[in-house]
Backbone atoms as SQL, in Angstrom:
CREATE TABLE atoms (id INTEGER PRIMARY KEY, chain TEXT, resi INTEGER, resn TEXT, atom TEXT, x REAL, y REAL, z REAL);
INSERT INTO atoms VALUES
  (1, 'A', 1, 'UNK', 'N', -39.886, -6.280, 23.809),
  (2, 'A', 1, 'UNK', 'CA', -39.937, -6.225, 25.250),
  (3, 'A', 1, 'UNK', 'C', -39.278, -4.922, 25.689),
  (4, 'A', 2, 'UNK', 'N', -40.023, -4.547, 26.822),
  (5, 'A', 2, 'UNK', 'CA', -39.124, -2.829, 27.369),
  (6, 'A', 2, 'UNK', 'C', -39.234, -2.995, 28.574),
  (7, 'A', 3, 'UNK', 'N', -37.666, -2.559, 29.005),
  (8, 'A', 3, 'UNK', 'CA', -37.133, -3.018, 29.993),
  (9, 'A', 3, 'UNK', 'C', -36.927, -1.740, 30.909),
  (10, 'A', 4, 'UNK', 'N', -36.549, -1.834, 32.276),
  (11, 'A', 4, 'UNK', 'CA', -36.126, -0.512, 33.225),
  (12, 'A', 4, 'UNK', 'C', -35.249, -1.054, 33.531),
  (13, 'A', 5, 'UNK', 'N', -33.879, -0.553, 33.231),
  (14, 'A', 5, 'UNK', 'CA', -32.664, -0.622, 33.557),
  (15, 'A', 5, 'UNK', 'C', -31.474, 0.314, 34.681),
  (16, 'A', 6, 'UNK', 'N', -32.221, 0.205, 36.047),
  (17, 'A', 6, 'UNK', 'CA', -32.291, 1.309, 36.772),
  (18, 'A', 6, 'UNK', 'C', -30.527, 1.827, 36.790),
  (19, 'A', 7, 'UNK', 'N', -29.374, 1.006, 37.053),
  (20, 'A', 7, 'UNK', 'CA', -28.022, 1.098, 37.025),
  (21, 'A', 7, 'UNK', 'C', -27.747, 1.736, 35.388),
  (22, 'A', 8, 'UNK', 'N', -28.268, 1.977, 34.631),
  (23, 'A', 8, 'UNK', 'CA', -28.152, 2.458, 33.242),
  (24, 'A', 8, 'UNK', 'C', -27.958, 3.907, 32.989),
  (25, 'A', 9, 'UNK', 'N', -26.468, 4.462, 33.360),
  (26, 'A', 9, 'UNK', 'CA', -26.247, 5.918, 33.753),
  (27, 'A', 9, 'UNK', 'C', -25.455, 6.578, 33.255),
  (28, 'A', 10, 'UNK', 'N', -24.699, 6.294, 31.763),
  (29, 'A', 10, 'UNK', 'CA', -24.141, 6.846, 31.269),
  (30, 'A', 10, 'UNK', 'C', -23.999, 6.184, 29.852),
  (31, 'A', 11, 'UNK', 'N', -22.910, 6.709, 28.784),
  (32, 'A', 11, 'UNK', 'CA', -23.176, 6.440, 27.339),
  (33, 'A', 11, 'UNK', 'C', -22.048, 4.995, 27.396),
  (34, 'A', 12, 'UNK', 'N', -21.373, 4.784, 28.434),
  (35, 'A', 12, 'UNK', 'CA', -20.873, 3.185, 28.506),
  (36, 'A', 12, 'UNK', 'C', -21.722, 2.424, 28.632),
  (37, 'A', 13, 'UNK', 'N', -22.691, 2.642, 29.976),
  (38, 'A', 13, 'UNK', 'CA', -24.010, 1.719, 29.846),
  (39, 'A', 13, 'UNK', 'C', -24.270, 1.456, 28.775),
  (40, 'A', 14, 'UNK', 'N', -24.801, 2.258, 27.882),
  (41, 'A', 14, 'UNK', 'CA', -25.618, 1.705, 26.642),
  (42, 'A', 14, 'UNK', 'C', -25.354, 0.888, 26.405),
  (43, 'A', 15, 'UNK', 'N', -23.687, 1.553, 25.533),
  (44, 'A', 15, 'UNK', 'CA', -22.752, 0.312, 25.047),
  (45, 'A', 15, 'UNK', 'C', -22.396, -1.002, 25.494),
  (46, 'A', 16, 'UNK', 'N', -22.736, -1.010, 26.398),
  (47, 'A', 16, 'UNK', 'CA', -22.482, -2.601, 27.391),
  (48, 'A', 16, 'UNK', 'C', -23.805, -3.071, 26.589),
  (49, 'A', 17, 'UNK', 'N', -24.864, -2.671, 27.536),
  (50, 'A', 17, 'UNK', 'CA', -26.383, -3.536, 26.646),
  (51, 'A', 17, 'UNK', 'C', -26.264, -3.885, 25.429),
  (52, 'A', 18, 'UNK', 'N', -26.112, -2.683, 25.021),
  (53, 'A', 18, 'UNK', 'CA', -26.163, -3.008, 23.284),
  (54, 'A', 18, 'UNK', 'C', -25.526, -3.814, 22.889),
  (55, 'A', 19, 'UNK', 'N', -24.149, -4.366, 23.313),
  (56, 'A', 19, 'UNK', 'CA', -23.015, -5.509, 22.944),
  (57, 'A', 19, 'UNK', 'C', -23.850, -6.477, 24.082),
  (58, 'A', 20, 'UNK', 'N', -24.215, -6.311, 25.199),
  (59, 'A', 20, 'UNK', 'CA', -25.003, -7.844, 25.166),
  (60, 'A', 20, 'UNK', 'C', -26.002, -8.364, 24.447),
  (61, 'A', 21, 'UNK', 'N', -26.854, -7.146, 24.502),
  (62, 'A', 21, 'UNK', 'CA', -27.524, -7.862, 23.688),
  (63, 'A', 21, 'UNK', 'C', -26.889, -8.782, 22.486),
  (64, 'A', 22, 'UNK', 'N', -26.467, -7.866, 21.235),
  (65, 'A', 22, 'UNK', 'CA', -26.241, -7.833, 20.016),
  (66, 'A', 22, 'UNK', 'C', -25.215, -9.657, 19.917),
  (67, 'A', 23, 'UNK', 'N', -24.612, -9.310, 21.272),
  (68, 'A', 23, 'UNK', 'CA', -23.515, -10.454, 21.330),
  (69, 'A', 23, 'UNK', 'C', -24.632, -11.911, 21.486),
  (70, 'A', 24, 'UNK', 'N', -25.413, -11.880, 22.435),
  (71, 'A', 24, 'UNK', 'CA', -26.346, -13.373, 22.455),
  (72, 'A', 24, 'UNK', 'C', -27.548, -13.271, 21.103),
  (73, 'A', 25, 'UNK', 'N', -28.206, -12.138, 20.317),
  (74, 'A', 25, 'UNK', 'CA', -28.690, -12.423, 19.296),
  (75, 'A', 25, 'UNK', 'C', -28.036, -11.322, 18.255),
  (76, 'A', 26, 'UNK', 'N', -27.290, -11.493, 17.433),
  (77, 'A', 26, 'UNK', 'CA', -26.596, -10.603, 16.480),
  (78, 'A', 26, 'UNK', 'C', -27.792, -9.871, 15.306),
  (79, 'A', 27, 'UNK', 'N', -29.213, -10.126, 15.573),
  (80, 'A', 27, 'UNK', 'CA', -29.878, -9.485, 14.688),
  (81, 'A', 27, 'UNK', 'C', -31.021, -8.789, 15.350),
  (82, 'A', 28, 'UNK', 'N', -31.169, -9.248, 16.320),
  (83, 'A', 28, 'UNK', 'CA', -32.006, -8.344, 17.616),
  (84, 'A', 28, 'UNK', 'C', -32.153, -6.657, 17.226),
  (85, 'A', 29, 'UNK', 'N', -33.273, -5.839, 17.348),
  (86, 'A', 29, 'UNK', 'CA', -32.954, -4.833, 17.316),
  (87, 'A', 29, 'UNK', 'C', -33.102, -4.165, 18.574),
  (88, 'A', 30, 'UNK', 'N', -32.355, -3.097, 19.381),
  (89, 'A', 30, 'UNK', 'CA', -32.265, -3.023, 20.680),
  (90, 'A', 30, 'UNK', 'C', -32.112, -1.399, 20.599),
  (91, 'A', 31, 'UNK', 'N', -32.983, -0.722, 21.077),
  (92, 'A', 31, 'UNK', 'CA', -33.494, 0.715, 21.485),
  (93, 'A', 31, 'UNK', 'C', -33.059, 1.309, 23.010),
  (94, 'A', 32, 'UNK', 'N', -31.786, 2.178, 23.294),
  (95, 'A', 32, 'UNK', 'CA', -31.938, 2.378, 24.444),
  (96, 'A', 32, 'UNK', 'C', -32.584, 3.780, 25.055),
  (97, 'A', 33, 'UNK', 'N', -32.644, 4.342, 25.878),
  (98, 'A', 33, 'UNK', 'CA', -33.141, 5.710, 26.333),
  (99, 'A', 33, 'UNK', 'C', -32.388, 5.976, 27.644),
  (100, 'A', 34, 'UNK', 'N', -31.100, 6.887, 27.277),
  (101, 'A', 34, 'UNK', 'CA', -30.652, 6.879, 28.920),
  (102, 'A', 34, 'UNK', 'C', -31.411, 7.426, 30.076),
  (103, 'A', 35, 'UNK', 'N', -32.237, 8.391, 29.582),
  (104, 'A', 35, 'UNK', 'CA', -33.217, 9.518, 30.129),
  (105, 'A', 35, 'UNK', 'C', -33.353, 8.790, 31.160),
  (106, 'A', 36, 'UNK', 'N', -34.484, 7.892, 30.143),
  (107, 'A', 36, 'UNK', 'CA', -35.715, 6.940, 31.064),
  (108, 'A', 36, 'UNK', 'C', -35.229, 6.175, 31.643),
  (109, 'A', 37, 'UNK', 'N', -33.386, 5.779, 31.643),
  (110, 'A', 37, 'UNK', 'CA', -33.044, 4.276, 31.662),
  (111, 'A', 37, 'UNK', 'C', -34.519, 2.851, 31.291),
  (112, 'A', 38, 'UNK', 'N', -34.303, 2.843, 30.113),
  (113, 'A', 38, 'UNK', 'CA', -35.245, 1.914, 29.374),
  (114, 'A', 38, 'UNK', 'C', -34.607, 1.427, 28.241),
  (115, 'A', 39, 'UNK', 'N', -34.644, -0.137, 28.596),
  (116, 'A', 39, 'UNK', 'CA', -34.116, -0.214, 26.751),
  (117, 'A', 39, 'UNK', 'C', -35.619, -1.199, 26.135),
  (118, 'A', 40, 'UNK', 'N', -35.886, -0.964, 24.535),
  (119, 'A', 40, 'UNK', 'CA', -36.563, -1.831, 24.447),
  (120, 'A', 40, 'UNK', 'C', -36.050, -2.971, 23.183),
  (121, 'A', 41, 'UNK', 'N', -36.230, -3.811, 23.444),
  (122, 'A', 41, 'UNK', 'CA', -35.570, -5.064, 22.417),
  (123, 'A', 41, 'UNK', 'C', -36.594, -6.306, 21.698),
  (124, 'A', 42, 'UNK', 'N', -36.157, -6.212, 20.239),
  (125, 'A', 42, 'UNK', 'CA', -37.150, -6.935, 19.137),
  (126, 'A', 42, 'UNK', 'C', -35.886, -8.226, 19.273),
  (127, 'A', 43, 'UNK', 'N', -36.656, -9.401, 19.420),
  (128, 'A', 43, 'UNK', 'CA', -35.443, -10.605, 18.960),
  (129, 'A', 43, 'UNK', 'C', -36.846, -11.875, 19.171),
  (130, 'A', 44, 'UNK', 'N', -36.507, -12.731, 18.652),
  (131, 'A', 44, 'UNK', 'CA', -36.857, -14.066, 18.203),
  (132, 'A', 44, 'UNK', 'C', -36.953, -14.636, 19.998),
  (133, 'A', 45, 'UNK', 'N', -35.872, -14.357, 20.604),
  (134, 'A', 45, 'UNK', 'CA', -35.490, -15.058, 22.042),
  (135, 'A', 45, 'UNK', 'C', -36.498, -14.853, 22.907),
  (136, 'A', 46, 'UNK', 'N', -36.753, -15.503, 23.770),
  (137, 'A', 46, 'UNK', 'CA', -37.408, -15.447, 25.321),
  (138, 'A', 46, 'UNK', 'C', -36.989, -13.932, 25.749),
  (139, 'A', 47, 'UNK', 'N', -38.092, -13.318, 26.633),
  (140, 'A', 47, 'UNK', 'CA', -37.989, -12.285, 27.358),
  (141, 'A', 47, 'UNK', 'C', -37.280, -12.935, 28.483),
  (142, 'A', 48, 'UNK', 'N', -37.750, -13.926, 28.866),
  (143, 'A', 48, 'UNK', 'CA', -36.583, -14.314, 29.937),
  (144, 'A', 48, 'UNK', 'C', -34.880, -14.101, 29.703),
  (145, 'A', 49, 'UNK', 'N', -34.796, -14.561, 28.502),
  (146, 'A', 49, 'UNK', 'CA', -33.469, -14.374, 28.283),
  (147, 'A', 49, 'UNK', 'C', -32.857, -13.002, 28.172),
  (148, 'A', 50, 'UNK', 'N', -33.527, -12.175, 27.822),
  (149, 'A', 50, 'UNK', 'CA', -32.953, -10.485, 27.847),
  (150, 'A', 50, 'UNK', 'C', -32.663, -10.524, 29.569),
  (151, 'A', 51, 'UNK', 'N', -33.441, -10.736, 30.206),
  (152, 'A', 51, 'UNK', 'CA', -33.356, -10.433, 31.823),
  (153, 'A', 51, 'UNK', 'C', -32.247, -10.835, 32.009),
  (154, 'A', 52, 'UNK', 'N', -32.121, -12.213, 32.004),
  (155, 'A', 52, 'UNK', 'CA', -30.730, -12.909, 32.449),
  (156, 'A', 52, 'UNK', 'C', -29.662, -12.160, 31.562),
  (157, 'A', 53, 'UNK', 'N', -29.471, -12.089, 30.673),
  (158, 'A', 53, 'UNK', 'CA', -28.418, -11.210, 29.619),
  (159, 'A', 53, 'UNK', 'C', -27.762, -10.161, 30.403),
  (160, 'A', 54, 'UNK', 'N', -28.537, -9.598, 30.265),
  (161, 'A', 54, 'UNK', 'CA', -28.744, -8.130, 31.265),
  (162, 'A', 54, 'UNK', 'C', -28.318, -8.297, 32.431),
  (163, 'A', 55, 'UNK', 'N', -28.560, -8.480, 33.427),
  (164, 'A', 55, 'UNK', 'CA', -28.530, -9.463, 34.854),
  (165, 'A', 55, 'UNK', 'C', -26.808, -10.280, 34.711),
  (166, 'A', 56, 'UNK', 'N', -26.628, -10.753, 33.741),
  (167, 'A', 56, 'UNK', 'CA', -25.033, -11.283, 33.708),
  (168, 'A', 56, 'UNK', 'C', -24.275, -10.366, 33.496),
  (169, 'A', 57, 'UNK', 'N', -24.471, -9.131, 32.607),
  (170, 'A', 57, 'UNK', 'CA', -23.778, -8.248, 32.075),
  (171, 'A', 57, 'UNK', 'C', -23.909, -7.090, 32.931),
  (172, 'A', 58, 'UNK', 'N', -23.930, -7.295, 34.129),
  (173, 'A', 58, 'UNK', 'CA', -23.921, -6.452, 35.215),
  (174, 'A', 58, 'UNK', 'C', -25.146, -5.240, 35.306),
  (175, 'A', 59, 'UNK', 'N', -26.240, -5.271, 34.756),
  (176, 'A', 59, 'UNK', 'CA', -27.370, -4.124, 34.628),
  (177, 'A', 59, 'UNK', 'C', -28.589, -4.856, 34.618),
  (178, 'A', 60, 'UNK', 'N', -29.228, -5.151, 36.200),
  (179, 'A', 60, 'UNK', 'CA', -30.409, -5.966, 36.105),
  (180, 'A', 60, 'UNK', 'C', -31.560, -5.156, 36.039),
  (181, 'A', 61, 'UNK', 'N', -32.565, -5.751, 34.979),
  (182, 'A', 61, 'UNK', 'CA', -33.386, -5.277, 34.539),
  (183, 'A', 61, 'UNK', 'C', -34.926, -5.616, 34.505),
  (184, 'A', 62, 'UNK', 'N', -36.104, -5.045, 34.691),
  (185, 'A', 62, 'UNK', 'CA', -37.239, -5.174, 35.021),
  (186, 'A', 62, 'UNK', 'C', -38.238, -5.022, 33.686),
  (187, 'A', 63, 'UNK', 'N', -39.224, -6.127, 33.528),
  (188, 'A', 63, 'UNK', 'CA', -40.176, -5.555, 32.016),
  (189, 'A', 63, 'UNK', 'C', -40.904, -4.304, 32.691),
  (190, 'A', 64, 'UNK', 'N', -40.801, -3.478, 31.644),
  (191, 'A', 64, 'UNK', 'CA', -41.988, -2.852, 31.578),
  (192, 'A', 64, 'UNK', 'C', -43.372, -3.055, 31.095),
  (193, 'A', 65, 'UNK', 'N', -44.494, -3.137, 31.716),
  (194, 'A', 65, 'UNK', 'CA', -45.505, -3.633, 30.784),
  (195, 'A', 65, 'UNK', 'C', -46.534, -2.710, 29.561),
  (196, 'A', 66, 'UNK', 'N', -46.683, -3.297, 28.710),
  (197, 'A', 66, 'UNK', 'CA', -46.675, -2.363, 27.987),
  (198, 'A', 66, 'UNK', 'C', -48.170, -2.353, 26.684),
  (199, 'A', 67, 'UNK', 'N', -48.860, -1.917, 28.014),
  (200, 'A', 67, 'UNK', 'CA', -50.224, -2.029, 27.491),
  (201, 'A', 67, 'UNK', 'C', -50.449, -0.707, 28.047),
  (202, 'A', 68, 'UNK', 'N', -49.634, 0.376, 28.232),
  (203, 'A', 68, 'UNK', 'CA', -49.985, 1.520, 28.573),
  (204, 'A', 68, 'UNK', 'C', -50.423, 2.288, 27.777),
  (205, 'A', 69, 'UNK', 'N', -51.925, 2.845, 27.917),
  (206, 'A', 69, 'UNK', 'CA', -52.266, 3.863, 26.806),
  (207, 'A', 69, 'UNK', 'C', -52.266, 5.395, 27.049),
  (208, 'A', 70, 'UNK', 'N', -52.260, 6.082, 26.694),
  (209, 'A', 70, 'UNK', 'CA', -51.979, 7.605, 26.593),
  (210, 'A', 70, 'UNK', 'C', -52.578, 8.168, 25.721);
């Protein structure tokens, strides 16, 4: 799932996501991009649940959809 994480503005941000994530699935793999503010995340869990994650951990976040071709 790839997310827009518009509040996502520095190299603490990351680190927050990345420990939420990592903290609700410890094997998740989780990609961020401060550029783009985008993170994208591989886990077993509901996409719902990244939102809320995210969303608790103070950085609410939007899917990107991702059938975009180029």
């Amino acid at each position: 799932m790839k997310l827009l994480i518009p509040n996502m503005s520095c190299g603490h941000c990351v680190s927050a996501i990345e420990q939420a994530v990592l903290t609700e699935d410890p094997i998740a793999i989780v990609k961020t991009e401060l550029a783009s503010k985008t993170a994208e995340i591989k886990s077993g869990l509901a996409n719902e649940t990244w939102i809320n994650v995210l969303e608790n951990a103070g950085y609410p976040a939007s899917p990107i959809e991702s059938n975009e071709t180029t």
